[in-house]
N, CA, C and O of each residue as an XYZ file, in Angstrom:
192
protein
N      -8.138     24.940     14.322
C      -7.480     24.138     13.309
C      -6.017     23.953     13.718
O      -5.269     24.869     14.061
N      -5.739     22.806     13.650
C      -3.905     22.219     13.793
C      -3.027     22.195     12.845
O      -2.736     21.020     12.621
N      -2.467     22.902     12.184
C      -1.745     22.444     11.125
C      -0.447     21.974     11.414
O       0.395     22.862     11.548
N      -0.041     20.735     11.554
C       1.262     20.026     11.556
C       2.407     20.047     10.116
O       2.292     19.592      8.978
N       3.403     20.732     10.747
C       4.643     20.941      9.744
C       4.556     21.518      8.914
O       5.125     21.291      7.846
N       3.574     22.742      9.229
C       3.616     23.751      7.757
C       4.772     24.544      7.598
O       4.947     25.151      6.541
N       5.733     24.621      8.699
C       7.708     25.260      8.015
C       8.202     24.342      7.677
O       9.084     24.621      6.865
N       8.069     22.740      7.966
C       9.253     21.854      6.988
C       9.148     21.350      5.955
O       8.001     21.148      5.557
N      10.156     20.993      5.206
C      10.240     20.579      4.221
C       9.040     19.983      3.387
O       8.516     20.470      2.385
N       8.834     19.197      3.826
C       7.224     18.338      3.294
C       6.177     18.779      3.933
O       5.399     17.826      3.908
N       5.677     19.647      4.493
C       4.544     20.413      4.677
C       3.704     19.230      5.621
O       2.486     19.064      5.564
N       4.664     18.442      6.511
C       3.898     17.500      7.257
C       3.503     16.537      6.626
O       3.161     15.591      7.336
N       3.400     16.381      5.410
C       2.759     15.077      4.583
C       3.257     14.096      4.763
O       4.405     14.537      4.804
N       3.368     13.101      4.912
C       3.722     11.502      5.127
C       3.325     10.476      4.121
O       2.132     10.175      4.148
N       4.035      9.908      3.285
C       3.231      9.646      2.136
C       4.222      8.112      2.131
O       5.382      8.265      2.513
N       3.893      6.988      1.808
C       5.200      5.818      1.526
C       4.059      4.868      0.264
O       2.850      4.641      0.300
N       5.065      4.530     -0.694
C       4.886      3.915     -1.562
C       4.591      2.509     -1.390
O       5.676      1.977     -1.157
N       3.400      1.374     -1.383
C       3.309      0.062     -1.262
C       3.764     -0.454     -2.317
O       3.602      0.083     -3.412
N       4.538     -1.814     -2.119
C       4.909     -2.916     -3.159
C       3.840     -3.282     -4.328
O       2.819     -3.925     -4.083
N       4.173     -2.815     -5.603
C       3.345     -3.444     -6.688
C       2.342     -4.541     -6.306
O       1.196     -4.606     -6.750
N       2.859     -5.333     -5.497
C       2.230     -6.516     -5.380
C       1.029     -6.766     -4.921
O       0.068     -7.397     -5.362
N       1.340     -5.879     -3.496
C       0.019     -5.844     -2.293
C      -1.094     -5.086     -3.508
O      -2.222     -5.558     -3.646
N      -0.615     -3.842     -4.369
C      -1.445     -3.255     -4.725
C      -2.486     -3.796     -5.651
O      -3.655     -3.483     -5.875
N      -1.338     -5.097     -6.310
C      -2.496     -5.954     -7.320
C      -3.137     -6.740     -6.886
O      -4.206     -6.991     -7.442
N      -2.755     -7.425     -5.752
C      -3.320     -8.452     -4.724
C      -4.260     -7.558     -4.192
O      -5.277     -8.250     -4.242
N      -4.526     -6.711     -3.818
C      -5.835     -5.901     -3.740
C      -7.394     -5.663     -4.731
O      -8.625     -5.643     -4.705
N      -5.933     -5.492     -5.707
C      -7.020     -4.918     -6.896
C      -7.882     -6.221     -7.454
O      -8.984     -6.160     -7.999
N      -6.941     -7.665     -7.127
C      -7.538     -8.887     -7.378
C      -8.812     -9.058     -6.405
O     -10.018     -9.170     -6.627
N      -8.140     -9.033     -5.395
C      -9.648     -9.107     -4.102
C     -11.130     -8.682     -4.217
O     -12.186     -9.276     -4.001
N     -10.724     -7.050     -4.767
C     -11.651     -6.535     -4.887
C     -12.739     -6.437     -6.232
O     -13.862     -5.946     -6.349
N     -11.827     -7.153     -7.173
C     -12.247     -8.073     -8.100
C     -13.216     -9.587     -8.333
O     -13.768    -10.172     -9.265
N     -13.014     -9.762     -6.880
C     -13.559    -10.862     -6.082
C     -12.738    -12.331     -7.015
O     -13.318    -13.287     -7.531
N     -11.772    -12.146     -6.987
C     -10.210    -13.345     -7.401
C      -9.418    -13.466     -5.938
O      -8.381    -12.971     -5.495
N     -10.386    -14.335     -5.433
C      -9.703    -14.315     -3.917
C      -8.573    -15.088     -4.111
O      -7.519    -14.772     -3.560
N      -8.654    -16.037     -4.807
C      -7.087    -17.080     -5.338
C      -5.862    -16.083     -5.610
O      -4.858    -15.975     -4.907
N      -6.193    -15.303     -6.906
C      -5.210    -14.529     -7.121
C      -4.475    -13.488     -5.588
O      -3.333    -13.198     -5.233
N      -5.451    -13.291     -5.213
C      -4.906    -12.678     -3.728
C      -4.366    -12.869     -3.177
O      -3.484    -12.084     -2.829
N      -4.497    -13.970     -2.735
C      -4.067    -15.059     -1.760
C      -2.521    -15.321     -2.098
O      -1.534    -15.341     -1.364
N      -2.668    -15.508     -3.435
C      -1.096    -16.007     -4.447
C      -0.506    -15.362     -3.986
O       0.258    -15.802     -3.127
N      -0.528    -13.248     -4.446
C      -0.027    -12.202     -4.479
C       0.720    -12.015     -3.237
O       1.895    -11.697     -3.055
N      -0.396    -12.332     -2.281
C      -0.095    -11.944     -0.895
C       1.318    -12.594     -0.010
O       2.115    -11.946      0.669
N       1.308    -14.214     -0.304
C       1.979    -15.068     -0.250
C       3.473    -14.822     -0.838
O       4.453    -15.436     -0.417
N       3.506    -14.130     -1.566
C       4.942    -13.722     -2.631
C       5.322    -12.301     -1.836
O       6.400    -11.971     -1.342
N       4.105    -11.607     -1.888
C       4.647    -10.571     -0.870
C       5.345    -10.911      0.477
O       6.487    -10.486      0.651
N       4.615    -11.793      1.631
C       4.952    -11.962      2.005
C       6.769    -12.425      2.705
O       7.508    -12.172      3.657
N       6.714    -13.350      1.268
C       8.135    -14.091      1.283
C       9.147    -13.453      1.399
O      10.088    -13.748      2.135
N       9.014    -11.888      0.217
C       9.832    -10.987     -0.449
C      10.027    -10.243      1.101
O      11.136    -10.013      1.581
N       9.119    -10.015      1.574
C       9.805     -9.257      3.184
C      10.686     -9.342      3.893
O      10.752     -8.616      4.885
């Protein structure tokens, strides 16, 4: 077994928060609202 960064600070974890957006533009997709996705994605995009 490997355990990476069990003395620092964050115990190795790597964790980053996605933009509201992508996350609803997902949740639309998988909703099968490919429009709404598409929208979401597009705004995300821009905002980058």
């Amino acid at each position: 077994m490997f355990l990476r960064g069990t003395q620092a600070e964050s115990r190795g974890v790597y964790a980053e928060r996605p933009p509201r957006e992508l996350i609803e533009a997902l949740d639309a997709l998988f909703q099968g609202d490919t429009q709404a996705a598409k929208t979401a994605t597009t705004d995300t995009e821009a905002s980058a």
